[in-house]
C-alpha positions in Angstrom: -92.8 47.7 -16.0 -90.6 46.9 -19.0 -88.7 48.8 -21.0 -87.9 47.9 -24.9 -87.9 49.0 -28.3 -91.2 49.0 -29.9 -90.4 51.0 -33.4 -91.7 53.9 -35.9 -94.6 55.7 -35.2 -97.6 53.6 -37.0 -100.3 55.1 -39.5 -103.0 52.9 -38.7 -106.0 53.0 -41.1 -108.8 50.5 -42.6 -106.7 49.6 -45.1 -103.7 48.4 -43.3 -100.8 49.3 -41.2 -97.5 51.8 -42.4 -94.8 53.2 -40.6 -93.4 56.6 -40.6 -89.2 55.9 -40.3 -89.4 59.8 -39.6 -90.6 59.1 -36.3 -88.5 56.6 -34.3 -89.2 55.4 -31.3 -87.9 57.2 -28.4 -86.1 54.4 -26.9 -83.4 54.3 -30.0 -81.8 57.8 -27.9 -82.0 56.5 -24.1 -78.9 55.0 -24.4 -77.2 58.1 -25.3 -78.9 60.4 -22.2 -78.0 57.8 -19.7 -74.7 57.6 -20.8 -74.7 61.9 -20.9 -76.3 62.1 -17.4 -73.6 59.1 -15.9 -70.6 60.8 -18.0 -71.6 64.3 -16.5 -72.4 63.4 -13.1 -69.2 61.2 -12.6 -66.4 63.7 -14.1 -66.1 66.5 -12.0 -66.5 68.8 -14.8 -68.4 72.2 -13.0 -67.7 74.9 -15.3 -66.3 73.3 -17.9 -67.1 71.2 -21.3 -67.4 67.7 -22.2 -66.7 65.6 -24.9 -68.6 62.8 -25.5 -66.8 59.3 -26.5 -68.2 58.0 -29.2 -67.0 54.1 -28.3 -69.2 54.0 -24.5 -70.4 50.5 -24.1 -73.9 50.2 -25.0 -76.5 49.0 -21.8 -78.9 46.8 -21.6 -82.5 47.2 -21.0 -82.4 46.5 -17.8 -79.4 48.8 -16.8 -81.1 51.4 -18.9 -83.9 50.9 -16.6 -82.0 50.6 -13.2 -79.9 53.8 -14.2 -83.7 55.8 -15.3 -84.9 54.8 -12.3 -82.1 56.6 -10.6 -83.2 59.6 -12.3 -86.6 59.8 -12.6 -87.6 58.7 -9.0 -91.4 58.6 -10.0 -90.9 56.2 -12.9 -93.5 54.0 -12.4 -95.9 56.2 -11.6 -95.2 58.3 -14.9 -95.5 55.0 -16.5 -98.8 54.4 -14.6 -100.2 58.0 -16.0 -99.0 57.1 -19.5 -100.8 54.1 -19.5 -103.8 54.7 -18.3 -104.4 57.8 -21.4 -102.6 55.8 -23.8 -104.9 53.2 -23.3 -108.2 55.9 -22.6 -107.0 57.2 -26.5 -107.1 53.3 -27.7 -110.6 53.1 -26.3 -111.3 56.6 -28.2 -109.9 55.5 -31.8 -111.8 51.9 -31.7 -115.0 53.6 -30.9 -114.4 56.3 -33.6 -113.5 53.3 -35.9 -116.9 51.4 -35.0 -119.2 54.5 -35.6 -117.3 55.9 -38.8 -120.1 56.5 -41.0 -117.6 57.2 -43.7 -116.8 53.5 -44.0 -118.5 50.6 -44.6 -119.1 47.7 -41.8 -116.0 45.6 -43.1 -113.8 48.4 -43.6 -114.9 49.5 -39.5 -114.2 46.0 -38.5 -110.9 46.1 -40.3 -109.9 49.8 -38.8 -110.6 48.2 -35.5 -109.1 45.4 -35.7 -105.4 47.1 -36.9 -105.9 49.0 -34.1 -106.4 46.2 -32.0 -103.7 44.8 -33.0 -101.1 47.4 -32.4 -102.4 48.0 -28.7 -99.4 47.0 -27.0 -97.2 48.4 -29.4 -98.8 52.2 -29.1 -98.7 51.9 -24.9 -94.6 50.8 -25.2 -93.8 53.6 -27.6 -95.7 56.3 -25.3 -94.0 54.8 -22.2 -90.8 55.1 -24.0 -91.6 58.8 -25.0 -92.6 59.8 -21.7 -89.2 58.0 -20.1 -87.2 59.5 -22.7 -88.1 63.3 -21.8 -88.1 62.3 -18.0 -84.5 61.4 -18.1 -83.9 64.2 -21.2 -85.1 66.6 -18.1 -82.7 64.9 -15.7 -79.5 65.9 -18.3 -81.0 69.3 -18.6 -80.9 69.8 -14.8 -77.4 68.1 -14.5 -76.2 70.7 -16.8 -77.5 73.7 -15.4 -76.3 72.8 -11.5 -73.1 71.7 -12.9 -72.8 74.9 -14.6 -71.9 72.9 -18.0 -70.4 75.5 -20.9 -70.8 72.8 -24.0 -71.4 69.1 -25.0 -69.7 67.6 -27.6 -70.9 64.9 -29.4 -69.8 62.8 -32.8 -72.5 64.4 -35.3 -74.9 61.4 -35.8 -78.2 61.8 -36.3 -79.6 60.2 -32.7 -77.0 62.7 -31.1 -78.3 66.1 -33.0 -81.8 64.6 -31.8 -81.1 64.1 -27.7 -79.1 67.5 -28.0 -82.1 69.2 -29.3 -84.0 67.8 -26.8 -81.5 69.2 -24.3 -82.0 72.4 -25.7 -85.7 72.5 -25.8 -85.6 71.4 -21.8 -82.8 73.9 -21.0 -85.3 77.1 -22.1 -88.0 75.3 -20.1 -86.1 75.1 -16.5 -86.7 77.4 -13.8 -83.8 79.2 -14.9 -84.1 78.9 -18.6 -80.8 78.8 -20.3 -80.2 79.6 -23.9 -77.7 77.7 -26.0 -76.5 77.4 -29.6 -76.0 74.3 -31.9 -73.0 74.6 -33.9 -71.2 71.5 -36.3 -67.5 71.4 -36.6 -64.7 69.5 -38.0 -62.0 67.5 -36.0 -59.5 65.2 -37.2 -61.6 64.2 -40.4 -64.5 63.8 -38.1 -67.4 65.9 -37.7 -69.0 66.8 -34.3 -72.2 68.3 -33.1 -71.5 71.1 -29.7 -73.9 72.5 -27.8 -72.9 75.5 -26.3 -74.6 77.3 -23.2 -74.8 81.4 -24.5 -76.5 82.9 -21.3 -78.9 82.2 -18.9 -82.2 84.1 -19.1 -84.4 85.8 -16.7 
């Protein structure tokens, strides 16, 4: 299994290959859980709020990957899983490509080619989504048995996106817990808080 950057979602079509920079891959934000679910775990912090540091030392791909694998204990079989439908909806596209009876037989061959092509691109950007909300999961359940009243985080956008995540998981939990986004102003710098509000029934 390996774990690595792939990029942007791509718009794959018979007459080339774009990128939407609106969707990034997943991966750009695993440094940033990791670093919330190590930060949150290590500090003895029950009850209370944390602030991120903006300055943590970056990891690697392959401590990423030792530290998810801490977290999300059946790694490689959600890996496995993603795979195998990843690759199933591959199959699905190039067959839909080859029987398109809206395009010609050159612009088919073309359409299946691209797709092709970005094969093993499409499989690392899926593995990297499913990791991502495996370990965003983790740092949803860290915060509710920790009992976590807010995050702090420098407001960037790949913070605002994990915390989103965060809040997303937090209302999915087994006891969902609502919380509130709010942006404020400290020391000429701005900052992104996620606040826990109540828990719900």
């Amino acid at each position: 299994m390996q774990l690595q950057y792939a990029g942007p979602k791509p718009i794959i079509s018979h007459t080339g290959i774009e990128f939407d920079n609106n969707k990034e891959d997943k991966h750009v934000y695993l440094n940033i859980v990791i670093q919330l679910i190590k930060s949150l775990q290590k500090e003895n912090l029950r009850g209370s709020s944390y602030k991120y540091k903006a300055d943590t030392r970056r990891l690697s791909n392959d401590e990423l990957l030792s530290e998810l694998k801490k977290y999300c204990l059946d790694i490689e079989a959600l890996v496995k899983k993603e795979n195998h439908n990843v690759e199933n909806e591959i199959q699905h596209n190039l067959q839909r490509a080859d029987e398109s009876e809206s395009l010609n037989e050159e612009a088919r061959s073309t359409l299946h080619n691209n797709i092709e092509i970005m094969h093993d691109y499409l499989i690392q950007r899926s593995i990297n989504k499913a990791i991502y909300y495996c370990a965003i999961e983790k740092l949803a359940q860290v915060i509710s048995m920790a009992h976590i009243q807010s995050i702090e985080v420098p407001m960037y956008e790949k913070f605002n996106h994990v915390l989103h995540s965060v809040q997303g998981m937090l209302l999915k939990l087994k006891n969902p817990i609502d919380t509130k986004l709010d942006i404020y102003k400290e020391d000429n710098q701005l900052y992104s808080k996620l606040s826990v509000t109540k828990l719900l029934d």
